[in-house]
C-alpha positions as CSV (number, residue, x, y, z in Angstrom):
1,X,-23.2,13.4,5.8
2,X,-22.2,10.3,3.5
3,X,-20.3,10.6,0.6
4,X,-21.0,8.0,-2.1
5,X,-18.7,6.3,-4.2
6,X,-18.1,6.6,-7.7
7,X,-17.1,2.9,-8.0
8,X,-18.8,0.3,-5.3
9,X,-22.0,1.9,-5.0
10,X,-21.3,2.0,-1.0
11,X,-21.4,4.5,0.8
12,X,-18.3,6.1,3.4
13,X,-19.4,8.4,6.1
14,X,-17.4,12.0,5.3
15,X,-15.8,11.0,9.4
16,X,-13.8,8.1,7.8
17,X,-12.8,9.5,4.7
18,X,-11.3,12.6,6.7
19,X,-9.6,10.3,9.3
20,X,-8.2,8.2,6.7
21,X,-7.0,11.2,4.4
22,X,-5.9,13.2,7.4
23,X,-4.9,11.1,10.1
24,X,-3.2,8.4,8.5
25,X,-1.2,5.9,11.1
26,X,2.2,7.0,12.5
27,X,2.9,3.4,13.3
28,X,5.8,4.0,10.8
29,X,7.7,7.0,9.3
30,X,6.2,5.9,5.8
31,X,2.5,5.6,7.2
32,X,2.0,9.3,5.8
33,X,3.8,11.3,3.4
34,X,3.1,15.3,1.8
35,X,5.0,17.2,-0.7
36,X,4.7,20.9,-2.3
37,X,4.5,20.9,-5.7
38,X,3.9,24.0,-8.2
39,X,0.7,23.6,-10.7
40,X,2.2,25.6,-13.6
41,X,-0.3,27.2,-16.5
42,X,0.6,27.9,-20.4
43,X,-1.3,24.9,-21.3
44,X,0.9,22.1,-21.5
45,X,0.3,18.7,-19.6
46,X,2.2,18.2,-16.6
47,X,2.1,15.1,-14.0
48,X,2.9,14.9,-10.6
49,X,3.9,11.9,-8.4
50,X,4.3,10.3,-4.6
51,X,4.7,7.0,-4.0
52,X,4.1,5.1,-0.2
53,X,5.3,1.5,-0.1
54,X,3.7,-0.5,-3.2
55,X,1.5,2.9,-3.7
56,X,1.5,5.2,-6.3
57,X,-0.3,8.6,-6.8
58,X,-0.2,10.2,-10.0
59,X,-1.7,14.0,-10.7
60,X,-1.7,15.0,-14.5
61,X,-3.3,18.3,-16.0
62,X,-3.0,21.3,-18.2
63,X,-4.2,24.3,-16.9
64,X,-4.0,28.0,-18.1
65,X,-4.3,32.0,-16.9
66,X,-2.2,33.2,-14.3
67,X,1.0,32.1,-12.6
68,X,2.2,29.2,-10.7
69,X,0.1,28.1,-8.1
70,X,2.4,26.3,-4.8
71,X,-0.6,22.6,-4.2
72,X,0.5,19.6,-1.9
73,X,0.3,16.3,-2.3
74,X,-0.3,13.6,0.5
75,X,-0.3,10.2,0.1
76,X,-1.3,7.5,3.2
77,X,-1.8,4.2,4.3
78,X,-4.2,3.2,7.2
79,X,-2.9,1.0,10.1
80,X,-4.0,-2.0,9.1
81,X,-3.0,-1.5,5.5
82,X,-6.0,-2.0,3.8
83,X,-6.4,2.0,2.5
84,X,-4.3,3.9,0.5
85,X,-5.3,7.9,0.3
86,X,-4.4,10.3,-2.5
87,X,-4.9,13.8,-1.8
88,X,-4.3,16.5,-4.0
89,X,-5.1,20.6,-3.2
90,X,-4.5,24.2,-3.0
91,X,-3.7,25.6,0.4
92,X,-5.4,28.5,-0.2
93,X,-8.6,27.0,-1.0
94,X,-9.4,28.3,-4.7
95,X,-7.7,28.2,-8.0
96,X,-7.5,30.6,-9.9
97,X,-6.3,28.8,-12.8
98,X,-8.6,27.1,-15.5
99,X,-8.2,23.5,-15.9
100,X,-8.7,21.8,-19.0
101,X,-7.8,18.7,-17.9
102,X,-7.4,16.5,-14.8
103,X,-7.0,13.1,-14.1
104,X,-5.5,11.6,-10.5
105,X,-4.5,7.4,-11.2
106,X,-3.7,5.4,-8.5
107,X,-1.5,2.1,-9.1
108,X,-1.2,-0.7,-6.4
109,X,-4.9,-0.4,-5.0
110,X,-8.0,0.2,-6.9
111,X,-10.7,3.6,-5.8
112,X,-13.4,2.8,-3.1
113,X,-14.5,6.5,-2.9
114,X,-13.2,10.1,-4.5
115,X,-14.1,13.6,-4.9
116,X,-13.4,16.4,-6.4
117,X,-13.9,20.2,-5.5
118,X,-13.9,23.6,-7.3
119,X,-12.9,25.2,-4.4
120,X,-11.4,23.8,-1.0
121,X,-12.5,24.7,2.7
122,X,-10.6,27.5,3.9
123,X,-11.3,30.3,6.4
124,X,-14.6,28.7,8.0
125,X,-15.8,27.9,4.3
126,X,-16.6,24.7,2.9
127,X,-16.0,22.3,-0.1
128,X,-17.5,23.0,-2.7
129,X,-17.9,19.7,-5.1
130,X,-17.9,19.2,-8.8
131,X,-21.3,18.5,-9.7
132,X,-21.1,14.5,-10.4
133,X,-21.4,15.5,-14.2
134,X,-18.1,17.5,-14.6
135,X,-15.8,14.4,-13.2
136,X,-15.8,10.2,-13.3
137,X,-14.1,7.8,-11.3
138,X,-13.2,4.2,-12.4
139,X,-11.5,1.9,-10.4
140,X,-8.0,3.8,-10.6
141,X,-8.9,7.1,-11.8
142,X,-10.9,10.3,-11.3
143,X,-10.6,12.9,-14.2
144,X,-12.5,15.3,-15.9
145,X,-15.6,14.4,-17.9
146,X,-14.7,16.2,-21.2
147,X,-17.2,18.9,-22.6
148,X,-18.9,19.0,-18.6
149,X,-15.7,19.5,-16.6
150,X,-16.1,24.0,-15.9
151,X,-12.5,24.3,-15.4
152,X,-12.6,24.6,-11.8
153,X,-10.7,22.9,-9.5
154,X,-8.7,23.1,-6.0
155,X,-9.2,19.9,-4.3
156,X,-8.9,16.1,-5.2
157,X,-9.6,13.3,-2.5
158,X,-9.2,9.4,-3.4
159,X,-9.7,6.5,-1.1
160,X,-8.6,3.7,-2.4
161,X,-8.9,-0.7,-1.3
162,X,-5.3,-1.9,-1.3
163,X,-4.7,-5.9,-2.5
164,X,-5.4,-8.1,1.2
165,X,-3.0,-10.8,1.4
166,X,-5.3,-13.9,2.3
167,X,-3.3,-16.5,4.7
């Protein structure tokens, strides 16, 4: 299964994005880096960051019903440093707060391919995507597509091209 991207046009086989988002190198203690965070409702816009070397991820949304919900953030670089990932999601799989707005930026490297779910695999199920009408994806951000965005979401995953230094 391929996944396309919302940038390039090209195409990343679902086996690279998952080794780069879950297997980044261990070369060095900063190669990989995840943090708990709390997604808090009551509608007010709240961001979260990590940041890995010249990286940054940034997660901003307002989101109501419920009560805090516990998310983690991980953030990698590849080996040969020419990936950055951004991963944001609910342990548990599914949210069951409503989002009214999203938006995950990356600064430092620019998006080569990014998704994002209404419910994350958990217990033998699977992702479930947005449908490609409810988000959009420039070359440093997805967010929500306002008036098509459902509310939904548990799961965002960002590969992104980091600068190459030419010799």
């Amino acid at each position: 299964m391929a996944a396309p991207s919302g940038v390039a046009g090209r195409w990343l086989p679902a086996a690279v994005v998952a080794v780069v988002l879950l297997c980044p190198a261990a070369r060095a203690e900063e190669a990989a880096s995840t943090a708990d965070f709390d997604v808090r409702p009551g509608g007010m816009v709240h961001s979260f960051s990590r940041s890995l070397g010249d990286y940054t991820c940034t997660f901003t949304y307002s989101a109501q019903g419920g009560t805090n919900e516990q998310w983690q953030m991980s953030v990698g670089v590849s080996e040969d440093n020419l990936l950055f990932s951004c991963s944001v999601w609910r342990p548990q799989g599914k949210s069951y707060l409503f989002f009214t707005q999203f938006k995950a930026e990356v600064k430092g490297a620019k998006i080569e391919h990014a998704m994002a779910y209404s419910q994350a695999a958990v217990g033998g199920q699977s992702d479930v995507p947005l449908k490609q009408e409810e988000f959009e994806i420039t070359e440093t951000t997805v967010s929500h597509k306002e008036g098509k965005f459902r509310f939904a979401l548990s799961k965002l995953m960002i590969v992104a091209k980091t600068p190459r230094d030419e010799l």
